[in-house]
N, C-alpha and C positions, 0 to 999 in steps of 0.2 A: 761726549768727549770730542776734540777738536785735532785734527791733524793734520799735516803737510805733505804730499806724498811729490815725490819730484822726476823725473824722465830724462835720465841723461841719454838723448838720442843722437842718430847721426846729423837729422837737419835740424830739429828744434830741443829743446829745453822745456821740461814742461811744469809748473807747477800747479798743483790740484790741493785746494783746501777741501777737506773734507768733514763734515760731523755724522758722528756714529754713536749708534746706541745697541744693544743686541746685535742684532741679525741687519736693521736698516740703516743707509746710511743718507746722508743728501750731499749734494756739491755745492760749495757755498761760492768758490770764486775759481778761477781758471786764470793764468800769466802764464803766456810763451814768451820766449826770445828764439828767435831764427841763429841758431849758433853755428848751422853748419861743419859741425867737426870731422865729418869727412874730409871737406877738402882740405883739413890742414894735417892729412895725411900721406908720410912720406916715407914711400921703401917701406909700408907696413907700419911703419911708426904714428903714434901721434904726436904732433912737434909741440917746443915748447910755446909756440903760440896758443894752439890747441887747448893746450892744458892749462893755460892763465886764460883763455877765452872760459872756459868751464871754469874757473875759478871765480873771476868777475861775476859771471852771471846767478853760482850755488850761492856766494855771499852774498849779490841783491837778496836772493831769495829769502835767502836764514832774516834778513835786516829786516823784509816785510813780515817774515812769523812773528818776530820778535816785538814788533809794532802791532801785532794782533793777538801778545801774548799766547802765542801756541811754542809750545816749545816742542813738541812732537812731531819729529820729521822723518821722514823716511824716503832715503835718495836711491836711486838703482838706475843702473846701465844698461845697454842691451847692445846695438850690434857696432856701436860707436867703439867700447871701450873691449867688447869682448874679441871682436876679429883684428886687433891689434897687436904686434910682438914686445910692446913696454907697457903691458895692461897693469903690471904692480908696480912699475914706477912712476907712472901715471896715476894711479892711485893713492901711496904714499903722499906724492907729490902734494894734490888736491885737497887730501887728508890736513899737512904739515902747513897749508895754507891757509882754508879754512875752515879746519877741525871738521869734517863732514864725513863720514865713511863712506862710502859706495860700494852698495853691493853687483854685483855685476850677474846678470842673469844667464844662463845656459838659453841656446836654441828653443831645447825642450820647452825649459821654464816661462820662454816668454808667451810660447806659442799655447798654452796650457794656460797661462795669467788671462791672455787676448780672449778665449776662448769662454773661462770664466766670467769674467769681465762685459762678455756680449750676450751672453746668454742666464745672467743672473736672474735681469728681471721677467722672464719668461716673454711667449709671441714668435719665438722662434722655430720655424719648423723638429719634429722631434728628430730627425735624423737629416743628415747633408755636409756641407762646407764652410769652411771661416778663413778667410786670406786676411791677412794683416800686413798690407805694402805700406812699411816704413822706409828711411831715409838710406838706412846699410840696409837691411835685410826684412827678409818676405816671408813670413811665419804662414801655413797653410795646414789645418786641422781637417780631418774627415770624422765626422761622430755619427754616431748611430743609438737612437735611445735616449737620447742625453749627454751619453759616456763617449768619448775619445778613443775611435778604434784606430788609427794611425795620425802620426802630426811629423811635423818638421822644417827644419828653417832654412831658408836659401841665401847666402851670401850677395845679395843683391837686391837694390832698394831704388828710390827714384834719386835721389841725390850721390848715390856712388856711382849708380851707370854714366848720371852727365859725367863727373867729374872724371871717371875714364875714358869715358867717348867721344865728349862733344867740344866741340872746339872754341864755338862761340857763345852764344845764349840758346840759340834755336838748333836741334842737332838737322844736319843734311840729310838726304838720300841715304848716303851710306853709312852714315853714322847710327840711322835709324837701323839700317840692317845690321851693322854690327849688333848695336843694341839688341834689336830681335835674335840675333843667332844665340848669345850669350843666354838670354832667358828661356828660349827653347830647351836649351842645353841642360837649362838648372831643371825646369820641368820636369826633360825624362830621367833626370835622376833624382826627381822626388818619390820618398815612402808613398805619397798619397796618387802617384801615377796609376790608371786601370781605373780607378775612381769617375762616375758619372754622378751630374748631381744638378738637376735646374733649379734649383735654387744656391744662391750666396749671399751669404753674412760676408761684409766688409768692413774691417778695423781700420784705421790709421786714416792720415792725411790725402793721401792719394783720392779714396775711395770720400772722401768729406767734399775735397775739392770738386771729383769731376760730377757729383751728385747735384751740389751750387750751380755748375756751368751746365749741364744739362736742363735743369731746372729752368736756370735765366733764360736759355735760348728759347726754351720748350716753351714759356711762359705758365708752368706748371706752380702750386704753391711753393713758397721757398722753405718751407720744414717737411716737403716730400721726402721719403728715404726709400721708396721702392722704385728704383729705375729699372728698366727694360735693356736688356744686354743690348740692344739695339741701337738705342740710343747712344750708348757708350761707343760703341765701334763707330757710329756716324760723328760725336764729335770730334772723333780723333782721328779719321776723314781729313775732316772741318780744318782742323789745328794743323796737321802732316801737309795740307795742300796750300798754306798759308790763309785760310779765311778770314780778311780781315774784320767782318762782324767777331767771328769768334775770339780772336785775338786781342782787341779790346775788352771782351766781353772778361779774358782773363785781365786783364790790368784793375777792370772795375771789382771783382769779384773776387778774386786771389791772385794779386798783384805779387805776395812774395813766395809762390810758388810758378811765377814764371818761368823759370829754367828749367823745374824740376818736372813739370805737370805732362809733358809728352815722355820723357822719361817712365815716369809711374803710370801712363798709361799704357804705354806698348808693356809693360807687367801685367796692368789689368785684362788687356783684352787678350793676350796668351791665354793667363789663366781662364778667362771664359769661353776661348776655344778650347783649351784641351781638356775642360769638365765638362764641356759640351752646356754649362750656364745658359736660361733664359731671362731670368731677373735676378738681378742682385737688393738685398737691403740695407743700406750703410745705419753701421750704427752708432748709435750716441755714446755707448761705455767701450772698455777694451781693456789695455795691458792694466791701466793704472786702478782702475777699477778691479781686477782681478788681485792686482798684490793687494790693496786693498782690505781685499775680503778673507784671503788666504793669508799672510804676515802680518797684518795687524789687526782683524777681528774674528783672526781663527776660525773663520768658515770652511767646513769642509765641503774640498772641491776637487778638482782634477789635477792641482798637483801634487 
C-alpha cells in the first residue's frame, strides 16, 4: 500500500510518500516547500496570508498524489497551527479550500511520534535523549529501556526565535543573547530538567543542517550522523564570529536555512550543555515516520 503523509510545520511543508506492508515500510520520494508560517504570524494569529500560503502548497501536494494515483493522505500540524489563537478557523478555512483535514498534534503527541519515528529501526542507545528542534517548537523526550520516562515540548523553534528577535538576516550580540535567555528559560522549565545523558538523538531540520556543515567543514563523509558535541559548539563559534569560510559554506550547503541555522543552533548547543551531551546522532526518520507507524499502520508504540 501506498500513502501520503504531509507536515504542516512552522518553516517547512513536508511531503513523505510512503509504501507499507505489515510492520515495514520504505520512503519512496520526499517534497518540501520552505513555507515559513511562522512569520505570517500576527498578535498570535495566523493571517490570511498564511492560511492561502498552506493552502497553495496542501493543493500542489494532493495534485502530485493524484498524478501517482495515491489517494491516501494523511496531513497533520504541529506547532505551526497548534500555538495559534484561530487554530479552527484556520482549519476550516484550509479544509473549505482544499478539502484536506488537518489534524493538529498535542506537544505530547508530537514529541512521542519523533521519538517513535527515530528509534523504530533500532541502533539507538537503550536508554538517554531525543531533541526534535523544529521551526515553532523543541520536543525533547528522556527514555529509559526503550520506554518514554518523561517528554515535553518547548514553545520555541529556530524560525520563531528569528522572527521575534532578529532584525536583519544574521541575529547581533544581543539578539543572540536575547535568544539565549529565552531558551535557557524554556530549559529550566522543562519536565526533562535534572536529566544527564551523553548521548543525543537529534530530529528535525536544525540537527540535519548543522551535521551537513560540520561534516563540510570537517571534511568528514557527507552521510556521517555521529558528530561530537564539540564540533557543534565550534561551529557556532565559526558562524556567531562571522567566519566567512563557514558562511559560505552555509549558502553552498543549506542555503535556505540561512536565517534560521544560528537560531536553531543557540537551541542546540543549550540543550547540550544542560544534558551535559558528548555526541549527538542525527537521524534519518522522526515525527512523520512515527504517525506513520502509529495512525496509519497501527503499530504499537508510545503514543
Amino acid at each position: 500500500m501506498k500513502c501520503g503523509i504531509v507536515d504542516v510545520g512552522s518553516n517547512t511543508i513536508r511531503l513523505s510518500i510512503y509504501q507499507w506492508e505489515g510492520r515495514q515500510f520504505k520512503l519512496l520520494m520526499n517534497k518540501k516547500e520552505m513555507a515559513g508560517l511562522a512569520g505570517y504570524i500576527r498578535n498570535g494569529q495566523l493571517s490570511d496570508s498564511g492560511i492561502l500560503v498552506a493552502c497553495r502548497v496542501l493543493a500542489d501536494f494532493n495534485a502530485l498524489l493524484d498524478n501517482f494515483d495515491i489517494c491516501d493522505i494523511h496531513v497533520f500540524g504541529t506547532a505551526s497551527l497548534r500555538n495559534i489563537t484561530n487554530t479552527e478557523e484556520a482549519l476550516d478555512t484550509i479544509e473549505a479550500v482544499t478539502g484536506i483535514r488537518i489534524e493538529v498534534l498535542s506537544g505530547a503527541d508530537e514529541a512521542a511520534f519523533s521519538f517513535l519515528g527515530a528509534t523504530v529501526g533500532g541502533g539507538a542507545p537503550a536508554s538517554g535523549l531525543l531533541a526534535d528542534i523544529g521551526g515553532g517548537s523543541t520536543e525533547l523526550v528522556a527514555y529509559t529501556n526503550g520506554s518514554i520516562t518523561s517528554g515535553c515540548s518547548l514553545p520555541m523553534g529556530s524560525l520563531s526565535l528569528f522572527t521575534r528577535h532578529v532584525s536583519g538576516l544574521f541575529p547581533t550580540r544581543e539578539e543572540r543573547r536575547a535568544i539565549r535567555a529565552q531558551v535557557e528559560a524554556e530549559l529550566e522549565q522543562a519536565k526533562t530538567r535534572g536529566i544527564h545523558s551523553s548521548h543525543l538523538i537529534g530530529v528535525g531540520g536544525t540537527f540535519r543542517a548543522a551535521a551537513k556543515l560540520c561534516n563540510d567543514l570537517s571534511g568528514a563523509d557527507s552521510n556521517n550522523r555521529l558528530i561530537p558535541a564539540d564540533e557543534v559548539r565550534g561551529l557556532y563559534k565559526r558562524l556567531k564570529h562571522g567566519d566567512q569560510t563557514a558562511l559560505r559554506q552555509i549558502l553552498r550547503s543549506v542555503p535556505d536555512r540561512v536565517h534560521t541555522i544560528l537560531p536553531g543552533l543557540v537551541i542546540l548547543n543549550a540543550v547540550l550543555k544542560h544534558y551535559e551531551v558528548e555526541n549527538l546522532c542525527v537521524s534519518t526518520c522522526g515525527v512523520r515516520e512515527g504517525y506513520l507507524l502509529q495512525r496509519v499502520m497501527g503499530v504499537n508504540g508510545h503514543v
